[in-house]
N, C-alpha and C positions, 0 to 999 in steps of 0.2 A: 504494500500500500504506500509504504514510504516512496518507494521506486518509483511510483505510479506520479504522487505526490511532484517529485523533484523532476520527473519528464514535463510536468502540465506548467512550472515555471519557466523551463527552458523556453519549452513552446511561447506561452507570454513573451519571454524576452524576445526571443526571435521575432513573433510581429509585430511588437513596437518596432524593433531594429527596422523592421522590413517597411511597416507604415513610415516612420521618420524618413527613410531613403527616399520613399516615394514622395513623400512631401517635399522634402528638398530637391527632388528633381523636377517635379511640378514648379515652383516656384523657378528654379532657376529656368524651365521653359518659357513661364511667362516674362519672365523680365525678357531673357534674348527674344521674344513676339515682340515685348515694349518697343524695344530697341530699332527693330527690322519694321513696323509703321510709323516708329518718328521719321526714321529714316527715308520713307516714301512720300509722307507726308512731307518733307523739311524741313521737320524741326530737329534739323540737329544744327547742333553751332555752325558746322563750318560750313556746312549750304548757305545760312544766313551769312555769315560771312564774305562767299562769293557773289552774294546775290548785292551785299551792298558795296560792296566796291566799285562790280558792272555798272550800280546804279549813279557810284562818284565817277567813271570814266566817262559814263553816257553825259552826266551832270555840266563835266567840262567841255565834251567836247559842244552840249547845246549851247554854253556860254559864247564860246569862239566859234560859233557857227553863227551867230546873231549879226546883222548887217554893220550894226555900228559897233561891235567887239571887232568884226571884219578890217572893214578901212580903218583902224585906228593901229590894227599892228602891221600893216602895210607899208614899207618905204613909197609913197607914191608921188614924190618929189618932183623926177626927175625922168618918169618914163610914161609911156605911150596909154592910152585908155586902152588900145587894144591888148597890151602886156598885163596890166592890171588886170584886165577882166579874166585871161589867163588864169594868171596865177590864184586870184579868188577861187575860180570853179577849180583848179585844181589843188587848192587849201582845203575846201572843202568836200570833196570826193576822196582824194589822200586821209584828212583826219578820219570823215565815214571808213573808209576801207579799213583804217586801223582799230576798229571800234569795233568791227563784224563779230567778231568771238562775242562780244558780250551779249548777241540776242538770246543766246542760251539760256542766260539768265534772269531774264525781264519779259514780263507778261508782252504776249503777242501787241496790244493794245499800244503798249509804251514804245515797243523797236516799231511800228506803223509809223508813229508820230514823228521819231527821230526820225526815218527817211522821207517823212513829208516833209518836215523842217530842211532838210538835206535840199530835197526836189525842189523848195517850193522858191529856197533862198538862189537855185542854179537859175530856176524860171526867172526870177526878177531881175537877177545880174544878167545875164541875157537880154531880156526887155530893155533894158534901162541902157545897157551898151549898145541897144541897135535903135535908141533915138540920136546918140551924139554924130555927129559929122566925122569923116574919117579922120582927122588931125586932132582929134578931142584929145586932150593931155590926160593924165590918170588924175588929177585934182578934181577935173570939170566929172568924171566919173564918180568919184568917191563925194563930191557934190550932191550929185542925184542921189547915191547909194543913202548919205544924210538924211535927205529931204526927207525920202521916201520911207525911211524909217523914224523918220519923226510922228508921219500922221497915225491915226486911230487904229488900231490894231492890225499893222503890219509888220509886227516883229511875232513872228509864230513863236519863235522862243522859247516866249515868256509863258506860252501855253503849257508846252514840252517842257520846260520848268518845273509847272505843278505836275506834271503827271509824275514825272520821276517824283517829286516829292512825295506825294499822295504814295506812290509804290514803295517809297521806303518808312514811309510812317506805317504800312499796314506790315511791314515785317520787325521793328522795332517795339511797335504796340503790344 
């Protein structure tokens, strides 16, 4: 009876043992689930991480895409409206091209806006170079380029501005 006795604790012991494994293995499955839908989801730091950086590069480059951020970092002293006009559209196609990596990062919504910005500021430099006269010096351009972003809502920019804003508040939040 004794024998009987000292078998039936063994047994106890062993399914605790056996229950506690199980539990701890349970547990450590759901943690690694935890893990593997933050991960899908984004929430893990270092997606945030890339997501806002993408959002400081896009940031810059919409600053220096903006008409009057444009002509103001231009030597346009001393050479041709046609040269000027050059080199803008390809200041801003070169900085876009350097910037492609980060749509990875940013809601389809936000890289839309940065290449409307892109498009919209090639359209107007365009426009705006094929009213001057072929002698137009690059002052009398970057003239227009002013003007024209002086009046009422034609600097997209400032649009592409908030949006990246708005997209990095909702991942900071």
């Amino acid at each position: 009876m004794q024998l009987l006795a000292i078998s039936f604790q063994y047994i106890e012991i062993a399914v605790m043992v056996v229950y506690f494994a199980l539990i701890g293995m349970l547990i450590y499955e759901f943690r690694s689930m935890k893990e593997k839908i933050n991960e899908r989801l984004g929430l893990n730091n270092e997606g945030n991480k890339l997501k806002l950086q993408a959002l400081e590069r896009l940031t810059l480059y919409t600053e220096r895409a903006g008409l009057q951020n444009m002509v103001g970092r231009v030597e346009s002293l001393s050479i041709s409206s046609a040269l000027l006009h050059s080199n803008l559209i390809e200041s801003l196609r070169s900085e876009y091209d350097y910037n492609l990596s980060q749509q990875i990062y940013v809601s389809t919504e936000v890289w839309n806006a940065v290449t409307r910005l892109k498009d919209q500021n090639i359209y107007i430099i365009n426009q705006l170079a094929a009213t001057l006269p072929p002698n137009a010096t690059a002052i009398d351009l970057s003239k227009r380029l002013l003007e024209y972003s002086m009046t009422q809502n034609a600097e997209l920019n400032k649009v592409v501005l908030d949006a990246l804003r708005y997209e990095a508040s909702k991942i900071i939040d």
